[in-house]
Each structure stands twice: as C-alpha cells, then as structure tokens.
KOLMI-151948 format. One record per residue (C-alpha): residue number from 1; x, y, z; residue in one letter. Coordinates in steps of 0.001 Angstrom, whole numbers, plus 500000, padded with zeros to 6 digits. Layout:
KOLMI-151948
 num   east  north     up residuo
 NUM      X      Y      Z       A
...
END
This chain:
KOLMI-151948
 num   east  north     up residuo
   1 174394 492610 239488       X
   2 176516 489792 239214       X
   3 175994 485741 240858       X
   4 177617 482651 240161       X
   5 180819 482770 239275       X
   6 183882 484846 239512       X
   7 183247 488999 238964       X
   8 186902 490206 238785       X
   9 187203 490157 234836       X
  10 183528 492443 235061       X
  11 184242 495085 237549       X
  12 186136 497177 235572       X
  13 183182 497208 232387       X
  14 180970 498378 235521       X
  15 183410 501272 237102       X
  16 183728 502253 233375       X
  17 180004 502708 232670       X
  18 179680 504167 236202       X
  19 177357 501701 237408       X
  20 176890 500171 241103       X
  21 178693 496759 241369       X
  22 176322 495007 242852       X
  23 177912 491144 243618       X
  24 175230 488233 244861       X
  25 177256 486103 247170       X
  26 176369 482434 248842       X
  27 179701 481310 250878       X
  28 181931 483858 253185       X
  29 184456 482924 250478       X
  30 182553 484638 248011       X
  31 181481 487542 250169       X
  32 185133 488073 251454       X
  33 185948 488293 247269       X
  34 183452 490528 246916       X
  35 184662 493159 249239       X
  36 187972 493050 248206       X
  37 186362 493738 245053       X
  38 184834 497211 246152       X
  39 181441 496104 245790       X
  40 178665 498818 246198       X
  41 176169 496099 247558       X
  42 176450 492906 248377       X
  43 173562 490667 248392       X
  44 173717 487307 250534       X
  45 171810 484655 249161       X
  46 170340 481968 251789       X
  47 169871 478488 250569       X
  48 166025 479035 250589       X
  49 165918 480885 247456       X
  50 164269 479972 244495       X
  51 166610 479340 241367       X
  52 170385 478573 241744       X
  53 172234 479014 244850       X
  54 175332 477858 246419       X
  55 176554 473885 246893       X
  56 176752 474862 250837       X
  57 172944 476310 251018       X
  58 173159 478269 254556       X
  59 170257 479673 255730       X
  60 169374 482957 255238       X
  61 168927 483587 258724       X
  62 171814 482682 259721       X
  63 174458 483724 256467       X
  64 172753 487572 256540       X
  65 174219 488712 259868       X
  66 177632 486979 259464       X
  67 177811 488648 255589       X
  68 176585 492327 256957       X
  69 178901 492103 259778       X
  70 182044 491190 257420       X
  71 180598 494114 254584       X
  72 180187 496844 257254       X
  73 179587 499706 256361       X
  74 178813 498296 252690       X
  75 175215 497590 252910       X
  76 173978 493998 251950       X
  77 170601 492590 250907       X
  78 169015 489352 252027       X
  79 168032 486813 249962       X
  80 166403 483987 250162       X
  81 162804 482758 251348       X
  82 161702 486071 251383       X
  83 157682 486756 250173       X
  84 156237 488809 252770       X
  85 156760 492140 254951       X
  86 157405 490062 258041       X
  87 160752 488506 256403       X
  88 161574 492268 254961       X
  89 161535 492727 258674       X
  90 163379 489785 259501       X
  91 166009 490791 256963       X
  92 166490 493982 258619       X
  93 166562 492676 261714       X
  94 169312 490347 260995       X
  95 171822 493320 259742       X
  96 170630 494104 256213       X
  97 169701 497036 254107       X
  98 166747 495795 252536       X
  99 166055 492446 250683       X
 100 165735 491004 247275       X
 101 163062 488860 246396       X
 102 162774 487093 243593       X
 103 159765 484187 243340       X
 104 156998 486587 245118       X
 105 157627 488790 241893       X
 106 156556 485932 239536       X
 107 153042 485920 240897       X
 108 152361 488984 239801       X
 109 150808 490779 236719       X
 110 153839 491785 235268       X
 111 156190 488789 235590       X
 112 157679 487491 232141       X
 113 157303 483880 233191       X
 114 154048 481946 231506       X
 115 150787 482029 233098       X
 116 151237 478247 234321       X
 117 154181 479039 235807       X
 118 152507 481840 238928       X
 119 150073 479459 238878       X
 120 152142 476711 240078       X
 121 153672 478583 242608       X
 122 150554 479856 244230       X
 123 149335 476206 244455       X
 124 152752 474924 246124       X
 125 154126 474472 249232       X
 126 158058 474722 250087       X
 127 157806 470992 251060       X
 128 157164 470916 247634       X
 129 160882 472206 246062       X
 130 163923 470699 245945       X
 131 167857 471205 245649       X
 132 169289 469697 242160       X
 133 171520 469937 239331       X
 134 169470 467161 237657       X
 135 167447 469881 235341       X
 136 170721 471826 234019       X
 137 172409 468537 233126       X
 138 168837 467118 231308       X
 139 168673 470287 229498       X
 140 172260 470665 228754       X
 141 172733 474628 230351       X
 142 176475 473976 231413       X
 143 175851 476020 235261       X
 144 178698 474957 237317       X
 145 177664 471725 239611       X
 146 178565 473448 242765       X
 147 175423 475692 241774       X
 148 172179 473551 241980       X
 149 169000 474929 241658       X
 150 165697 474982 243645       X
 151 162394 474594 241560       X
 152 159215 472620 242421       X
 153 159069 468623 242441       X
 154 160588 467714 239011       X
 155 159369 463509 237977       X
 156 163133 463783 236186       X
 157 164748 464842 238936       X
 158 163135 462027 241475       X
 159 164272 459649 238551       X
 160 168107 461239 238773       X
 161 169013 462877 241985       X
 162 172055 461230 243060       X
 163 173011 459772 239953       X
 164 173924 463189 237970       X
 165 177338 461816 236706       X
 166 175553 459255 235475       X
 167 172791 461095 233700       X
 168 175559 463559 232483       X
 169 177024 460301 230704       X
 170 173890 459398 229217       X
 171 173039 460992 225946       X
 172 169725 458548 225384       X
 173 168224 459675 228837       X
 174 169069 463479 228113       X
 175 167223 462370 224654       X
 176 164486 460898 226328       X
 177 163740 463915 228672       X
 178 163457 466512 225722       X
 179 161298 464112 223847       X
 180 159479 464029 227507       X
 181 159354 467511 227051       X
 182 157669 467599 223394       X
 183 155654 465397 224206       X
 184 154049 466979 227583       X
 185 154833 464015 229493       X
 186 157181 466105 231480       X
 187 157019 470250 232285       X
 188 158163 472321 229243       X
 189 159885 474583 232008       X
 190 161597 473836 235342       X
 191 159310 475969 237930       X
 192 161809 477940 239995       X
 193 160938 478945 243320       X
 194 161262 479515 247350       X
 195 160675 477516 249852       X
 196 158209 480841 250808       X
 197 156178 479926 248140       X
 198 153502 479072 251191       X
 199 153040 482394 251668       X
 200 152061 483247 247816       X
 201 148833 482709 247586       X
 202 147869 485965 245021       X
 203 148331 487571 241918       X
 204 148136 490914 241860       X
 205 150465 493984 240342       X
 206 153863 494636 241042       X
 207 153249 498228 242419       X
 208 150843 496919 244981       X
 209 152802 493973 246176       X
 210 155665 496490 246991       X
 211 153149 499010 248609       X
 212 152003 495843 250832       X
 213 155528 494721 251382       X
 214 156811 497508 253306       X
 215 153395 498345 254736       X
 216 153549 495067 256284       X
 217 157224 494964 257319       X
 218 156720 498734 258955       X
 219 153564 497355 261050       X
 220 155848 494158 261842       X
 221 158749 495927 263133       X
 222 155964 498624 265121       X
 223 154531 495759 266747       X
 224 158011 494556 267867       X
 225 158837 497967 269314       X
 226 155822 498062 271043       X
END
C-alpha cells in the first residue's frame, strides 16, 4: 500500500513480487493517477482521518462516491473518520468495498503505539484534533507541506499554526521544542487521530473489535432495509 507521494517508480517492484498495488489517494488527481496506474485497490482518504492527509481535506462522505464512481469496477476503500459499524455501513453505502480504519485500531490490545497514547484517544473528542504541518517541521520529518497531519491539540502547534515558514526558519525554536520534549514540558509523541475518536471509548482486542465492526454495520444496514 502506497500514500503520499508519487507510486509510478514502485509499481513495477510490486507486479514483480506479485503483490496487490494497493494506492491511498486524497485528490481526484491522485485517484485519476492511480488508475492509470492499474491499481488493484484504491483507497480514498477523507480529510477526517487521523495522521497525514491531503492539503485539500474533502470529506469522506463526499470524496468516496466520486473516487468509486471514477475506479469502477476497481473496488475502493473509505477512509477517514471511520470507528464504528455504522460508518462501515456508511462507507458501503457511499460506493465502497469495505473501509480502512486506522485510529480505532490504536485502542486496542495489540496496537504498537504506547499505552498513553490509546489512552489519549479514548479521553478525546474530534473537537479536540487539528490540521497542521507544525509537528513535521518541529521535529524535522521532511513530509511534503501539501500533506499536514491530524493529531490531538498540540501547545506547539497553537504557538505555530500559520507561521510554519517561519518556524521552518527558526533553528532555536525547533531547539527549544525538542528540549520541550526532554524535558516533558511538551508530548514526547504527536497523538495521531480521527475526528471519530468520540466514538472510542474502549480497549479491547483486535479480533473482537472486528467481530463488533461488521456485526454492527450488518445490523445497521438490516435496519435500513427494513
């Protein structure tokens, strides 16, 4: 699965080791490359999602149906503010195959992320996250600008939002932050996640939350029929 960037100079490693190409998209632009491409699946990424995501940041509901109309028949995934069976629902509802979720898997048993981390997202609320590139630049991961990333409130990034080009100019505030950092002033780790982080409210295993995922999106789409 590739995101963020351009996939052409990969596809042929992937054909070779006869793997899916599976190609995360987050403008038409992107999803229009990817089919060209041959992709296997495509997933479309809604500006909800947890992590990094596109400049433009449409919204799931309404980039899904516009990607799996332009894929057809390739099947696409939604993603993006997904947590529970009712937006696995949604998702298929709106066109897709299926969905990928990503910050409903880091409350669980398994995730690889530290304790404080799942714990942070079961306490939060998506009024609590927020679009930046302030964390990459503070950090000094070189992601591409027009890919900023959702995690939870960030006391840096309420310092620097709107004045990245500024903080990227600014070697003794990138000092300060990492001292910030050592210190425990600030969060060792930027908290990634959804703005469906609302509707995480457990920890429990893996297994089970997938059991309870399509258990509830089967009862959601029953009631609908009904």
């Amino acid at each position: 699965m590739l995101s963020f960037g351009d996939p052409t100079p990969f596809v042929r490693v992937v054909r070779d080791a006869g793997a899916l190409l599976i190609l995360q998209v987050t403008s038409l632009d992107e999803a229009r490359q990817a089919v060209e491409l041959g992709a296997d699946v495509l997933v479309a990424q809604g500006g909800e999602a947890g992590g990094h995501g596109g400049r433009q940041g449409r919204s799931t509901f309404s980039f899904v149906p516009v990607v799996a109309d332009l894929a057809a028949p390739t099947p696409v995934l939604a993603a993006g503010g997904i947590a529970d069976g009712r937006g696995l629902a949604a998702a298929l509802a709106l066109g897709a195959a299926g969905a990928l979720v990503g910050t409903r898997f880091q409350a669980t048993l398994e995730t690889l992320a530290d304790s404080s981390v799942a714990a942070a997202i079961i306490a939060g609320s998506g009024e609590d996250t927020e679009r930046s590139t302030v964390l990459d630049i503070a950090r000094g991961v070189p992601w591409p600008a027009r890919y900023p990333a959702r995690a939870l409130r960030h006391p840096f990034v309420e310092r620097w939002q709107g004045r990245e080009g500024q903080l990227a100019a600014d070697e003794e505030a990138k000092r300060a932050y990492r001292q910030g950092v050592e210190s425990g002033e600030l969060p060792r780790d930027p908290v990634w996640a959804s703005e469906a982080i609302d509707l995480i409210t457990d920890l429990r295993p893996a297994a089970d939350l997938v059991v309870d995922l399509a258990a509830e999106a089967a009862a959601t789409l029953a009631r609908l029929r009904s």
